[in-house]
C-alpha positions as CSV (number, residue, x, y, z in Angstrom):
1,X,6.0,21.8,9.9
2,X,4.7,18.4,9.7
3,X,1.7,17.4,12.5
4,X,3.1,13.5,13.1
5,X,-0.7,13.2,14.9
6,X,-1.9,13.6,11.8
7,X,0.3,11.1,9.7
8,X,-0.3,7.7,12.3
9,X,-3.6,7.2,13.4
10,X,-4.9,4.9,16.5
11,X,-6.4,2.6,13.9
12,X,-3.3,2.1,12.3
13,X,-1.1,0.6,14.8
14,X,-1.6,-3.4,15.3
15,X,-0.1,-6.1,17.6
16,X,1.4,-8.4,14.8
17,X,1.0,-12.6,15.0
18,X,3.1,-12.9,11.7
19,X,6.7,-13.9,12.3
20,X,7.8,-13.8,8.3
21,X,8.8,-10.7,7.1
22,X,6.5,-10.6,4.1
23,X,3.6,-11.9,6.2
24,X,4.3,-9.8,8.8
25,X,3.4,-6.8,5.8
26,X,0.6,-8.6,4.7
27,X,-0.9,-8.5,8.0
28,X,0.1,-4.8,8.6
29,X,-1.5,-3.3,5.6
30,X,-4.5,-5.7,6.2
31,X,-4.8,-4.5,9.7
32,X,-4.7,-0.7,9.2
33,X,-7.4,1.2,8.5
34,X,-5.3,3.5,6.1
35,X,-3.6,1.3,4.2
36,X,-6.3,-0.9,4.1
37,X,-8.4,1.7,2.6
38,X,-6.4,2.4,-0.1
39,X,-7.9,2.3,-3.6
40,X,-5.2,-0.5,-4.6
41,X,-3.8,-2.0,-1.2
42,X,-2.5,-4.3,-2.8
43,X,-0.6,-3.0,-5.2
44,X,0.7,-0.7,-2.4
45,X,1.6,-4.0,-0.9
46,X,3.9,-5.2,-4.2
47,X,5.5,-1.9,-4.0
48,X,6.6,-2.2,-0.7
49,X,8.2,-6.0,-1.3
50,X,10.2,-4.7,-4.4
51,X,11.3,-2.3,-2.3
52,X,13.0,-4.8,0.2
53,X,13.8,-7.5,-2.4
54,X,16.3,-4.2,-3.2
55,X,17.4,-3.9,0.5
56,X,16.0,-4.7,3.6
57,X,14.3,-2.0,5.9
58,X,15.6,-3.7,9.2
59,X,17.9,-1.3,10.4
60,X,18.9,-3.3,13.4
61,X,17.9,-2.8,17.4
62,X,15.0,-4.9,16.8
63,X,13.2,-1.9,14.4
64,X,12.3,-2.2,10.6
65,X,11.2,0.9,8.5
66,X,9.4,-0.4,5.4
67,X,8.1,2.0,2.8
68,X,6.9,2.8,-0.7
69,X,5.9,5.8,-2.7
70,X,2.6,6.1,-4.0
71,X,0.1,8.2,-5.6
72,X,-2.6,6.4,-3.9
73,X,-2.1,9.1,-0.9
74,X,-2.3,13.1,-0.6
75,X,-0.5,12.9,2.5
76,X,2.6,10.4,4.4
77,X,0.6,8.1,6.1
78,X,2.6,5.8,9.3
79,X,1.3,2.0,10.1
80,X,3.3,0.6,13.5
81,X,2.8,-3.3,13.9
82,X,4.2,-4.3,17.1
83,X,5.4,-7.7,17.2
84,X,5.8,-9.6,20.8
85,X,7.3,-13.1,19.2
86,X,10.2,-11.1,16.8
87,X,9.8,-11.0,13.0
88,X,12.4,-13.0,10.7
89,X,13.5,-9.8,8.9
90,X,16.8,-9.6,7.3
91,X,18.1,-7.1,9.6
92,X,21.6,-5.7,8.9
93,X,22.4,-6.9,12.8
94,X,20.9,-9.9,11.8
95,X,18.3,-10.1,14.7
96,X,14.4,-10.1,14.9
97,X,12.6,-7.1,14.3
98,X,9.8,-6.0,17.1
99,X,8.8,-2.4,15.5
100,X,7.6,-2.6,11.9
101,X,6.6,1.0,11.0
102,X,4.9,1.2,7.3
103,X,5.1,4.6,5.6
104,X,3.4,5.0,2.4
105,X,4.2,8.7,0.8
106,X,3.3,10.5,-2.6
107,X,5.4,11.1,-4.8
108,X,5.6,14.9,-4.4
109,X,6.5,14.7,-0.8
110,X,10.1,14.0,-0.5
111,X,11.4,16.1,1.9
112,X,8.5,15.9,4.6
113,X,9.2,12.0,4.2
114,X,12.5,12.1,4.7
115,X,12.1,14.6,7.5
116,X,9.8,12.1,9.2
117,X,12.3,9.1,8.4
118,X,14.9,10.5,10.0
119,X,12.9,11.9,13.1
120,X,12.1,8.0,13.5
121,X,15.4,6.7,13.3
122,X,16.8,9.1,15.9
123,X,14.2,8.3,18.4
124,X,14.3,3.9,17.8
125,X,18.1,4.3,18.4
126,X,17.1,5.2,21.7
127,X,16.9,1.8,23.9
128,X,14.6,3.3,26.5
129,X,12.5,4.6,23.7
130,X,12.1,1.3,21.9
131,X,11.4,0.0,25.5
132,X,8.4,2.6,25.9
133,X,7.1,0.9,23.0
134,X,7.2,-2.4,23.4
135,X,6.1,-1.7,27.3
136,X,2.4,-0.1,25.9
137,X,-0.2,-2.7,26.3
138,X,-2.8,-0.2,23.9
139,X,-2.4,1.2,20.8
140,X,-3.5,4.3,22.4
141,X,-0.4,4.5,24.7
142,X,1.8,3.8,21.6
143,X,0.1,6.7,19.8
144,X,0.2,9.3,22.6
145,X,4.4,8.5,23.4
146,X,4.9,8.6,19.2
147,X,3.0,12.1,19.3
148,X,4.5,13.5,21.9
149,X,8.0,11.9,21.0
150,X,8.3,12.7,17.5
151,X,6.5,16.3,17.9
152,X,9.8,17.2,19.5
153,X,11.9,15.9,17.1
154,X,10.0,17.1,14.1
155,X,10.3,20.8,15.8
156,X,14.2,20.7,16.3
């Protein structure tokens, strides 16, 4: 079973200024201690952009799920830039994006990634929990409702 409180750290969630989708990443990886510390951020970075020159991550209500695979991590690591202006994103409903998770996973770790894809998109469907979100003032609220949140769904 994967330990989400292991996978998004404090230090990796960040109140976003950028408003361009590409900034907006820029500024996320920069602002992360994890991704920041990668041996070749960016080159993670490139990654992640051909991967939404391919197809946009917005998957609508406001929420984006960006991501690349990488050997430059053992283990999935989780960003979360939270943006209070709205992020011109491509969204398939066409409309800002406000939660811009970043996961970066190895190569060798497909089904623990997809497992923790999947427990994110079922919980950002949920309006009141997307309001949680955007309702924490600290990155230290946002942590403890994503722990507690997605421990559950990861368990199911």
């Amino acid at each position: 079973m994967i330990d989400f409180s292991t996978l998004l750290l404090e230090e990796d969630i960040c109140e976003l200024q950028s408003t361009l989708k590409y900034d907006a990443l820029h500024e996320l990886i920069s602002g992360s201690t994890s991704l920041r510390n990668l041996p070749d951020s960016t080159n993670f970075e490139e990654e992640v952009k051909i991967q939404e020159q391919r197809q946009s991550t917005g998957i609508g209500k406001g929420v984006a799920i960006a991501h690349a695979t990488t050997e430059q991590v053992k283990q999935i690591k989780v960003a979360l830039g939270v943006s209070r202006k709205g992020i011109e994103y491509q969204s398939i409903d066409g409309q800002p994006v406000y939660l811009l998770f970043l996961v970066a996973n190895p190569p060798n770790s497909q089904i623990e990634y997809l497992s923790v894809l999947s427990a994110l998109v079922r919980l950002l469907r949920q309006a009141q929990f997307r309001q949680s979100i955007n309702s924490c003032t600290e990155p230290c609220e946002i942590k403890e409702l994503l722990d507690l949140s997605l421990a559950d769904e990861l368990s199911a």
